[in-house]
PyMOL Python script that loads the backbone (N, CA, C, O; Angstrom):
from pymol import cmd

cmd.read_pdbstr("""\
ATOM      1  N   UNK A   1       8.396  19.105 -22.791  1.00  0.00           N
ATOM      2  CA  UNK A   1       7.998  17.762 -23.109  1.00  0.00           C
ATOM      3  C   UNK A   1       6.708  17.825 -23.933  1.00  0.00           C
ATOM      4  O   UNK A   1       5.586  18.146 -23.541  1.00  0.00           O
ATOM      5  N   UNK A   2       7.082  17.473 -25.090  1.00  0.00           N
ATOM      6  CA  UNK A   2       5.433  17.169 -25.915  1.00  0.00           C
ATOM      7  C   UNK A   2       4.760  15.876 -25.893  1.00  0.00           C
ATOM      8  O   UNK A   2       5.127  14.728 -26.145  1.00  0.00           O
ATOM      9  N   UNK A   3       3.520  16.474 -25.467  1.00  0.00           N
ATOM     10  CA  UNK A   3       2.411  14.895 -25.401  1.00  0.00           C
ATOM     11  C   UNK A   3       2.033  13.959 -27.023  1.00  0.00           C
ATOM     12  O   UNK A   3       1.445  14.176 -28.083  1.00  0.00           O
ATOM     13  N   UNK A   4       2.763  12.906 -26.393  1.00  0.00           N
ATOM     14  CA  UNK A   4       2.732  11.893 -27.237  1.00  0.00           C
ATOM     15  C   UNK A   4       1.432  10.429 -27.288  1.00  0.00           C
ATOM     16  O   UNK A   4       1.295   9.424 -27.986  1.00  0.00           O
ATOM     17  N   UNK A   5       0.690  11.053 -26.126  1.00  0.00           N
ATOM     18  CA  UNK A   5       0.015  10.221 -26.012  1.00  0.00           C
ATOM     19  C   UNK A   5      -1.530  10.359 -26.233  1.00  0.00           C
ATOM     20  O   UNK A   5      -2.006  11.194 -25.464  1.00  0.00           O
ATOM     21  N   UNK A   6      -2.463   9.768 -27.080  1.00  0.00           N
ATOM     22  CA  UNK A   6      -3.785   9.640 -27.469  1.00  0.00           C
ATOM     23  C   UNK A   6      -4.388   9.598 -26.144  1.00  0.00           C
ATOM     24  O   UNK A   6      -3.776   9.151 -25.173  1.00  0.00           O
ATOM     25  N   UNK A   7      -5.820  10.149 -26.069  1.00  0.00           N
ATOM     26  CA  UNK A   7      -6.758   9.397 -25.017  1.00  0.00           C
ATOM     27  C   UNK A   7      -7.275   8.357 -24.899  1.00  0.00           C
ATOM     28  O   UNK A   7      -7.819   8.035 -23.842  1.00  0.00           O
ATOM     29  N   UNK A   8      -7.226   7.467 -26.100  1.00  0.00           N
ATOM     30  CA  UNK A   8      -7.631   6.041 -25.904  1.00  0.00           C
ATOM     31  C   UNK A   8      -6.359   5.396 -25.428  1.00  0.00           C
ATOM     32  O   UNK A   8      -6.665   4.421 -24.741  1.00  0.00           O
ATOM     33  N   UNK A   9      -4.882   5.566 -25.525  1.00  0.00           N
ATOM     34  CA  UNK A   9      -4.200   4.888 -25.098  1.00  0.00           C
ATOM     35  C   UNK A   9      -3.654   5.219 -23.565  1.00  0.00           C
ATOM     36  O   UNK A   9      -2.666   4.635 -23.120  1.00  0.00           O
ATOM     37  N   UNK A  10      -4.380   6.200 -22.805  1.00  0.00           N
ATOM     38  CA  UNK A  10      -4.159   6.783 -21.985  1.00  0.00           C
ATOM     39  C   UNK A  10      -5.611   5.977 -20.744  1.00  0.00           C
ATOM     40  O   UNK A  10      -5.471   5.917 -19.522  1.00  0.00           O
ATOM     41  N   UNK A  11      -6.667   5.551 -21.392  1.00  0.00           N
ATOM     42  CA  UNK A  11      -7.649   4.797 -20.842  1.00  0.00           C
ATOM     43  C   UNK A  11      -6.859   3.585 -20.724  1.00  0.00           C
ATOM     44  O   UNK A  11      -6.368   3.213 -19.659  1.00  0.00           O
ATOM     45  N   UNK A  12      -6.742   2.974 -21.828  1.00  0.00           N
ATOM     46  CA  UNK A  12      -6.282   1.403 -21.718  1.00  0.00           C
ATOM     47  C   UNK A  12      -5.037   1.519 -20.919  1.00  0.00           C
ATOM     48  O   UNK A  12      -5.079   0.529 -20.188  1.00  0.00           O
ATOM     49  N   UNK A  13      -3.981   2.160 -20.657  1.00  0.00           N
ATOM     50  CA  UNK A  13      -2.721   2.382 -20.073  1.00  0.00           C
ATOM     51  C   UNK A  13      -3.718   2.143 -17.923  1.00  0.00           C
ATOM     52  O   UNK A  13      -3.369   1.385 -17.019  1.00  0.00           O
ATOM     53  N   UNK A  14      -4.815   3.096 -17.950  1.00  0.00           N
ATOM     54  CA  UNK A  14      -5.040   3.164 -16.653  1.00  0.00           C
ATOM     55  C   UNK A  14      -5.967   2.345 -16.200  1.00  0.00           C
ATOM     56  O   UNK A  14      -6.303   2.399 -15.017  1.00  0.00           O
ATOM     57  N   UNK A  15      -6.553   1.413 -17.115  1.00  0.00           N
ATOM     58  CA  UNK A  15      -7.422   0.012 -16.799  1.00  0.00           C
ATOM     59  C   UNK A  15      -6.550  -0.500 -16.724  1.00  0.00           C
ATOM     60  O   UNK A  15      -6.716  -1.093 -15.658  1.00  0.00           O
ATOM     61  N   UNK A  16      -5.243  -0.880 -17.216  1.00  0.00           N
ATOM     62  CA  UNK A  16      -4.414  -2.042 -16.747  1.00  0.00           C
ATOM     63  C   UNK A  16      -3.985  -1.889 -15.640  1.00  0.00           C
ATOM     64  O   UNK A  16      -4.320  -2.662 -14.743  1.00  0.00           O
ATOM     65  N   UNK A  17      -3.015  -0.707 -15.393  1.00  0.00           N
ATOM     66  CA  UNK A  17      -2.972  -0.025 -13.971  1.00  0.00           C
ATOM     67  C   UNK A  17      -4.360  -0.710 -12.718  1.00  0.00           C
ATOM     68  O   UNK A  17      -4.206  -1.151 -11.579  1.00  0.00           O
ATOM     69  N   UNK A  18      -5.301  -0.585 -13.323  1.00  0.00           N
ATOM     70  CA  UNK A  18      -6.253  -0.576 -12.447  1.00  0.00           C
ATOM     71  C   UNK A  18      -6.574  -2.200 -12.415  1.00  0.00           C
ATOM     72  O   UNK A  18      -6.955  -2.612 -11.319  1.00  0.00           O
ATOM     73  N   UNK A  19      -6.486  -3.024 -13.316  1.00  0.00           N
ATOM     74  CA  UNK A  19      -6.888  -4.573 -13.087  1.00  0.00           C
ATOM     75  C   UNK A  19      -5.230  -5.207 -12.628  1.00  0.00           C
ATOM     76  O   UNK A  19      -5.298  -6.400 -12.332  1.00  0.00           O
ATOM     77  N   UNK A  20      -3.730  -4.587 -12.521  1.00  0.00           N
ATOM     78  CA  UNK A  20      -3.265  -4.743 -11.957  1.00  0.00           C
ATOM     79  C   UNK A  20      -3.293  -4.889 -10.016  1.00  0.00           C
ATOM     80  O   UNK A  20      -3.021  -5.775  -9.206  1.00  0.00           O
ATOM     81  N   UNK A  21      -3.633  -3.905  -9.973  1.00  0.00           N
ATOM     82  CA  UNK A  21      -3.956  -3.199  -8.671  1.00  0.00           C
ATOM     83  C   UNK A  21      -4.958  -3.811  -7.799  1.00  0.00           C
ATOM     84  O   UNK A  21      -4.742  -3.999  -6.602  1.00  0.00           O
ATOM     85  N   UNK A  22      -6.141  -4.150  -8.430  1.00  0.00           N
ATOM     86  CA  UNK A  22      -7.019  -4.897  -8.049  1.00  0.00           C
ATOM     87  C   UNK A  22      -6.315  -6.315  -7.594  1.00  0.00           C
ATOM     88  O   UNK A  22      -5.986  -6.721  -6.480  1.00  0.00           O
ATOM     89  N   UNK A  23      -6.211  -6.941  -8.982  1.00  0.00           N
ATOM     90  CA  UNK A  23      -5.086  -8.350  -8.707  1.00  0.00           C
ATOM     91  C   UNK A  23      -4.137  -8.645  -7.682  1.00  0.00           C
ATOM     92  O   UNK A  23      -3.873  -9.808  -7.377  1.00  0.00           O
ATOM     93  N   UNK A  24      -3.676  -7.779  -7.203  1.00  0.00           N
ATOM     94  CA  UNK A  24      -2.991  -7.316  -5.768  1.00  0.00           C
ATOM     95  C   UNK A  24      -3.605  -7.736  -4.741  1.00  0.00           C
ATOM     96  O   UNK A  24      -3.664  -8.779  -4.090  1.00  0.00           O
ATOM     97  N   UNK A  25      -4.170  -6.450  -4.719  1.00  0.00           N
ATOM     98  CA  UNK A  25      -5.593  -6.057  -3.419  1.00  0.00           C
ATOM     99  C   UNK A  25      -6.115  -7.647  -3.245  1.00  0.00           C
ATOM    100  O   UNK A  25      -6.193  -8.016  -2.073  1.00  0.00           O
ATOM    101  N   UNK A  26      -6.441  -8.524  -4.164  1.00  0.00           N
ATOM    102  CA  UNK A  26      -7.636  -9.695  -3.487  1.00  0.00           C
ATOM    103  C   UNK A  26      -6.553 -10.685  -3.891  1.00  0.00           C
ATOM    104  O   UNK A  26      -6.836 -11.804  -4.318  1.00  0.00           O
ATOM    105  N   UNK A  27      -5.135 -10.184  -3.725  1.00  0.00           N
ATOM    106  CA  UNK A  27      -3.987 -12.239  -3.201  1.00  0.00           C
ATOM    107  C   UNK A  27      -3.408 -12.736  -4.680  1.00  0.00           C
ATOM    108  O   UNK A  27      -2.360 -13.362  -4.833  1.00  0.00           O
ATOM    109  N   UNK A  28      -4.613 -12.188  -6.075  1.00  0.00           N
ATOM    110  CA  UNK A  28      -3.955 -12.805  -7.175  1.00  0.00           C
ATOM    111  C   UNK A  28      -2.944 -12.529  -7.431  1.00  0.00           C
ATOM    112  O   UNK A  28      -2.672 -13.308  -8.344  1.00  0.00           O
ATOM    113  N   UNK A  29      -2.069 -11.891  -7.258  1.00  0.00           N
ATOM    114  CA  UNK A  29      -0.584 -11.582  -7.934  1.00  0.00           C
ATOM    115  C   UNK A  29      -0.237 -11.758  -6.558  1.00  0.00           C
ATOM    116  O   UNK A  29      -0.657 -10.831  -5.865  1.00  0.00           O
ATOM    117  N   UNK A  30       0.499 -12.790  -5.825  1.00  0.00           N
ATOM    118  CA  UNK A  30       0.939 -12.338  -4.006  1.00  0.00           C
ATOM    119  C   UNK A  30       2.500 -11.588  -4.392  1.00  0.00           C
ATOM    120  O   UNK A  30       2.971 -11.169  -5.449  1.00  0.00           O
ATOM    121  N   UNK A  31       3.004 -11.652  -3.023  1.00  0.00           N
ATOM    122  CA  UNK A  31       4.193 -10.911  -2.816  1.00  0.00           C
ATOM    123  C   UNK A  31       5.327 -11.624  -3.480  1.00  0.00           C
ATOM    124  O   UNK A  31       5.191 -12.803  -3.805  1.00  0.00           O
ATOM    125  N   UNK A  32       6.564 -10.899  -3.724  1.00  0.00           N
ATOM    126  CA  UNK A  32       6.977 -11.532  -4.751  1.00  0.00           C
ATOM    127  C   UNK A  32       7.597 -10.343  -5.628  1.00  0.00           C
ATOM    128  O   UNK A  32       7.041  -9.245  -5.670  1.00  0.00           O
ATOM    129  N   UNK A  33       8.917 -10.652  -6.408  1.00  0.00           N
ATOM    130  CA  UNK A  33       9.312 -10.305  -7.245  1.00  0.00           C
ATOM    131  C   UNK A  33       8.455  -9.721  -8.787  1.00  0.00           C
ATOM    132  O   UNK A  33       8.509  -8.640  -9.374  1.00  0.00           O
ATOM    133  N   UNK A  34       7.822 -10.771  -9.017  1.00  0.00           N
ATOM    134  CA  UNK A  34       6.178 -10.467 -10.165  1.00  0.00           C
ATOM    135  C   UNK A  34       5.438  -9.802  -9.625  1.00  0.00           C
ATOM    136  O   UNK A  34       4.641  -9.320 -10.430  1.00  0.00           O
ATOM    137  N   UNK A  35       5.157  -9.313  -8.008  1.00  0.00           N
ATOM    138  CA  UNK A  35       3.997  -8.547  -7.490  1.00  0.00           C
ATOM    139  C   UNK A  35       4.618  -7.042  -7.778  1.00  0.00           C
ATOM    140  O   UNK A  35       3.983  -5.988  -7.831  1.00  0.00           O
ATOM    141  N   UNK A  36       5.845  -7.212  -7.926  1.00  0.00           N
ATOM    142  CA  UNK A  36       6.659  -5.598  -7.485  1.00  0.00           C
ATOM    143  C   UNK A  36       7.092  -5.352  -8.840  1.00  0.00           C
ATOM    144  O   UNK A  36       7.435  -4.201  -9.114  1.00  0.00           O
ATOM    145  N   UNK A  37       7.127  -6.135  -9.626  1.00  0.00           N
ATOM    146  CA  UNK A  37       7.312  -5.763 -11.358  1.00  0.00           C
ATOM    147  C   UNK A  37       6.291  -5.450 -11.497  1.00  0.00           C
ATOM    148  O   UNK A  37       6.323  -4.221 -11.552  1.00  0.00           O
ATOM    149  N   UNK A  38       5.211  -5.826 -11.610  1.00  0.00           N
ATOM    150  CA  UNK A  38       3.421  -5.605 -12.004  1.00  0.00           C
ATOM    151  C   UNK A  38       3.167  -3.826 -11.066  1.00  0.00           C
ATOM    152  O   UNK A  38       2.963  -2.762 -11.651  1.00  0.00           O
ATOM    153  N   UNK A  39       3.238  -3.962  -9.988  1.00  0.00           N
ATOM    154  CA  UNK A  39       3.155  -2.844  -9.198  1.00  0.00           C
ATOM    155  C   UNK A  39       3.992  -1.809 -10.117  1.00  0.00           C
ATOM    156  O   UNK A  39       3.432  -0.953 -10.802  1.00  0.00           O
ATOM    157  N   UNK A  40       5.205  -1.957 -10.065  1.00  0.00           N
ATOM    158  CA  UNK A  40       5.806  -0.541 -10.585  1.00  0.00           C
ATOM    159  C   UNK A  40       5.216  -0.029 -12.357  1.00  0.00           C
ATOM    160  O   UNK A  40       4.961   1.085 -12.815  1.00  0.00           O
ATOM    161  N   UNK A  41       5.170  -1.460 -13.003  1.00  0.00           N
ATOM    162  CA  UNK A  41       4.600  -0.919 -13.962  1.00  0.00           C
ATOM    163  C   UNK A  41       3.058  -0.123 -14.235  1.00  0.00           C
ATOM    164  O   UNK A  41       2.571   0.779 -14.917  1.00  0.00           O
ATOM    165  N   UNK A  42       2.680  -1.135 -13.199  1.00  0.00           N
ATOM    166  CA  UNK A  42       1.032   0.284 -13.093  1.00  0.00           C
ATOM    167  C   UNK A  42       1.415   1.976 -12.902  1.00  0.00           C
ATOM    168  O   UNK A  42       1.130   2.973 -13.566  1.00  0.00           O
ATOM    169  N   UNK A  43       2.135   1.772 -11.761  1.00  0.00           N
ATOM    170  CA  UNK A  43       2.831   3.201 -11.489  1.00  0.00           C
ATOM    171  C   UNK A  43       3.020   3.724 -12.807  1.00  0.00           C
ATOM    172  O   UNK A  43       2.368   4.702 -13.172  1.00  0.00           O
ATOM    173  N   UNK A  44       3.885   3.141 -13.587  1.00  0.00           N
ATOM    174  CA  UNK A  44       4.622   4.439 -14.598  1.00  0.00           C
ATOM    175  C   UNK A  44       3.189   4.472 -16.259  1.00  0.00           C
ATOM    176  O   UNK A  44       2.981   5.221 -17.214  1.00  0.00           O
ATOM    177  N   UNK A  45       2.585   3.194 -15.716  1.00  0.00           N
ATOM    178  CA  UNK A  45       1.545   3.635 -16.674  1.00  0.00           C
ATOM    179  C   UNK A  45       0.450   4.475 -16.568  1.00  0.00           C
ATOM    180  O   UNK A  45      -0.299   4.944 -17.425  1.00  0.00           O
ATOM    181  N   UNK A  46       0.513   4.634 -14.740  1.00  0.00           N
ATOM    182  CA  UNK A  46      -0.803   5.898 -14.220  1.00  0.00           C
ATOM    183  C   UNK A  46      -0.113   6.998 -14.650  1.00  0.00           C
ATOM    184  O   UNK A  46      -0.619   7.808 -15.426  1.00  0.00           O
ATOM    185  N   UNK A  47       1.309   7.128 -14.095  1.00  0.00           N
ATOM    186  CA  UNK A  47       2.230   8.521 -14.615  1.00  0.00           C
ATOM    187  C   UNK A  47       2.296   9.027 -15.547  1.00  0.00           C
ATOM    188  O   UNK A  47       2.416  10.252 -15.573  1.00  0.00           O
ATOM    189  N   UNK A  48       2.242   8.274 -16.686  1.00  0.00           N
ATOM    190  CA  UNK A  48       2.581   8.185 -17.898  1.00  0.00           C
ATOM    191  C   UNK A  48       1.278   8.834 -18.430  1.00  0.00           C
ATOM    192  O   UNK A  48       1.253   9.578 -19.410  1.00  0.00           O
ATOM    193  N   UNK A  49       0.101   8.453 -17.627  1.00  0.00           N
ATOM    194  CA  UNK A  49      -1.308   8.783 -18.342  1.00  0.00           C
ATOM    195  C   UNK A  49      -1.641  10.365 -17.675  1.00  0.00           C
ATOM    196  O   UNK A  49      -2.392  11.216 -18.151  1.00  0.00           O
ATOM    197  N   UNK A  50      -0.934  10.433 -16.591  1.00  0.00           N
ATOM    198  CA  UNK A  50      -1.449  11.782 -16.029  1.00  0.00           C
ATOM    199  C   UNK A  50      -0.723  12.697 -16.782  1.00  0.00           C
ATOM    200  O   UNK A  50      -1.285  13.764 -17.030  1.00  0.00           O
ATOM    201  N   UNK A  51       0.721  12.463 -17.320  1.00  0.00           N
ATOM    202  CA  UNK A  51       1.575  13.448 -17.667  1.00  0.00           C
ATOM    203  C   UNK A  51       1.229  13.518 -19.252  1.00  0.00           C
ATOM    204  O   UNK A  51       1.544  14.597 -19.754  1.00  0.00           O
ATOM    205  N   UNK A  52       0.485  12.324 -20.373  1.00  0.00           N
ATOM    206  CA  UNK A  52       0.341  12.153 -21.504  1.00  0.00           C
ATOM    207  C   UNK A  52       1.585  12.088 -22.569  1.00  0.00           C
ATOM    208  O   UNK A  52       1.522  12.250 -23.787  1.00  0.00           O
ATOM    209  N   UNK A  53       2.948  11.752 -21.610  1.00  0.00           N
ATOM    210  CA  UNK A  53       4.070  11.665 -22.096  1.00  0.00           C
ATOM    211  C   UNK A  53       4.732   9.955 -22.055  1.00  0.00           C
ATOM    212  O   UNK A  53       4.695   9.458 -20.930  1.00  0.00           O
ATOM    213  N   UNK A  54       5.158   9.298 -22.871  1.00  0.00           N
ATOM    214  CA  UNK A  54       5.695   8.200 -22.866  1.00  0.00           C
ATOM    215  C   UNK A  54       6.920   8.209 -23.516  1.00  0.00           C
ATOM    216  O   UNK A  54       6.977   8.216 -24.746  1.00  0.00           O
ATOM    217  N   UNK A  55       7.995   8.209 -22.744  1.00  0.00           N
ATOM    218  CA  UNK A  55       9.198   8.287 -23.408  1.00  0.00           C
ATOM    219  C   UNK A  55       9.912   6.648 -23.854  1.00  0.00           C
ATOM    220  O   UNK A  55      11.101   6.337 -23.780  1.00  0.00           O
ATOM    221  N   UNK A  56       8.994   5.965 -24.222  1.00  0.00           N
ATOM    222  CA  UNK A  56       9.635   4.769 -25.272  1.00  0.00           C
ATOM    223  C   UNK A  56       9.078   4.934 -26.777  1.00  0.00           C
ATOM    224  O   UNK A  56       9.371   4.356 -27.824  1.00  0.00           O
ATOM    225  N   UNK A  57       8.113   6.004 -26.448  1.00  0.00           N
ATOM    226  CA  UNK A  57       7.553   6.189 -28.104  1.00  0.00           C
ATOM    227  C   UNK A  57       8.562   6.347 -28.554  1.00  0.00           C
ATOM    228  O   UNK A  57       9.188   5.361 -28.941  1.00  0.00           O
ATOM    229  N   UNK A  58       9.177   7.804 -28.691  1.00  0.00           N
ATOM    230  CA  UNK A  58       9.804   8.607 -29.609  1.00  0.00           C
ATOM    231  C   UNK A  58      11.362   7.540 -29.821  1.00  0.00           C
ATOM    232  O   UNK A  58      12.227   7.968 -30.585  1.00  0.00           O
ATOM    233  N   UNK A  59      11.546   6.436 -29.228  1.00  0.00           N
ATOM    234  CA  UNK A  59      12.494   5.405 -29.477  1.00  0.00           C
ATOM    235  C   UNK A  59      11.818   4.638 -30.258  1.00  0.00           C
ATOM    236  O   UNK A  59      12.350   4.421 -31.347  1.00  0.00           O
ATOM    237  N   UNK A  60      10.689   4.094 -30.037  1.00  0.00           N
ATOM    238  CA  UNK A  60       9.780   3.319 -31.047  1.00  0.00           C
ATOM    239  C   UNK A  60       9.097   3.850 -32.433  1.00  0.00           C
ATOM    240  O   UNK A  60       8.679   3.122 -33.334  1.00  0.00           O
ATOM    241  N   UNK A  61       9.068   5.705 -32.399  1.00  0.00           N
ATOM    242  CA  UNK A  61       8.814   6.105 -33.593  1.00  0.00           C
ATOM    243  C   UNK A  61       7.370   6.205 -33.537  1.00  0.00           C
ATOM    244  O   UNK A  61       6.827   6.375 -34.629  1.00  0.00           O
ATOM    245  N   UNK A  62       6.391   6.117 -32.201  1.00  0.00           N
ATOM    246  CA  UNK A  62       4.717   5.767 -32.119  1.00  0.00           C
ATOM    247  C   UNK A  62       4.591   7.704 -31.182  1.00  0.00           C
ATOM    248  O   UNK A  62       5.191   8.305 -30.290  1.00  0.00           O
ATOM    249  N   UNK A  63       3.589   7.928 -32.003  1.00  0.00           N
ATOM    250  CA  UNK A  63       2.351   8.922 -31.543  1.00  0.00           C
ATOM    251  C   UNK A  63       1.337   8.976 -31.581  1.00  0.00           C
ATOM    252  O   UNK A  63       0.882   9.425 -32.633  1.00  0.00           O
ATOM    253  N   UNK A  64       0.500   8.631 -30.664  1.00  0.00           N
ATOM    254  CA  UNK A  64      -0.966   8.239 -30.473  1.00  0.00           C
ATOM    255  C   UNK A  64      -1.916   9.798 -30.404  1.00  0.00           C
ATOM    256  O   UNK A  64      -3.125   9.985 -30.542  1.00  0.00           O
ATOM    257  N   UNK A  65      -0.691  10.842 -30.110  1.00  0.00           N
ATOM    258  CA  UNK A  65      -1.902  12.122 -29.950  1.00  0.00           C
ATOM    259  C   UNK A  65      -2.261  12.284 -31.336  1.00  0.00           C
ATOM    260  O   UNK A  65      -1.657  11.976 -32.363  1.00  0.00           O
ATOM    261  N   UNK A  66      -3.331  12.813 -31.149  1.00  0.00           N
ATOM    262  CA  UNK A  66      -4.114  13.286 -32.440  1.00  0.00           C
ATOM    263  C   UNK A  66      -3.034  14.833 -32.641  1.00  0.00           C
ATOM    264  O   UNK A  66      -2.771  15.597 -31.712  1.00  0.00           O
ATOM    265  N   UNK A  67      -2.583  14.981 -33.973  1.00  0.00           N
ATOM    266  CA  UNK A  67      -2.462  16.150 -34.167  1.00  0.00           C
ATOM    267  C   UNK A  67      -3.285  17.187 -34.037  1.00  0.00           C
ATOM    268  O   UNK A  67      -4.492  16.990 -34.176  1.00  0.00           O
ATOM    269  N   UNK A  68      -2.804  18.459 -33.752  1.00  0.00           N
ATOM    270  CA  UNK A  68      -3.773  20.204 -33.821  1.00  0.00           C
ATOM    271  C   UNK A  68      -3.560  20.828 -35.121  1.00  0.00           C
ATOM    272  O   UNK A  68      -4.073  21.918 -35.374  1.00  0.00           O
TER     273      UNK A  68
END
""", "prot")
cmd.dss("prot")
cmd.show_as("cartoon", "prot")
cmd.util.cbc("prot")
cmd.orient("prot")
């Protein structure tokens, strides 16, 4: 698997994750169908940032890593 993903889009990917999460934690998003869509998508955007792989790029044609 080659990393497709920049470090700036790998920050912004895990602040959302993270102002998701929060939004949770203190009632703003409650339980709910929208709480568990929002939830999973943090998930695959923390995943996504740990692994630096996003597999909708290479469908979308986007690479954020800096070339070597």
């Amino acid at each position: 698997m080659k990393k497709n993903m920049g470090s700036v889009d790998k920050i912004i990917r895990v602040l959302i994750a993270i102002v998701i999460a929060v939004l949770y934690w203190q009632g703003i998003i409650s339980g709910g169908t929208l709480a568990i869509v929002l939830l999973v998508f943090a998930g695959v955007f923390v995943l996504t940032s740990l692994v630096g792989y996003c597999p909708l790029y290479p469908i979308l044609g986007l690479n954020t890593c800096k070339k070597k």
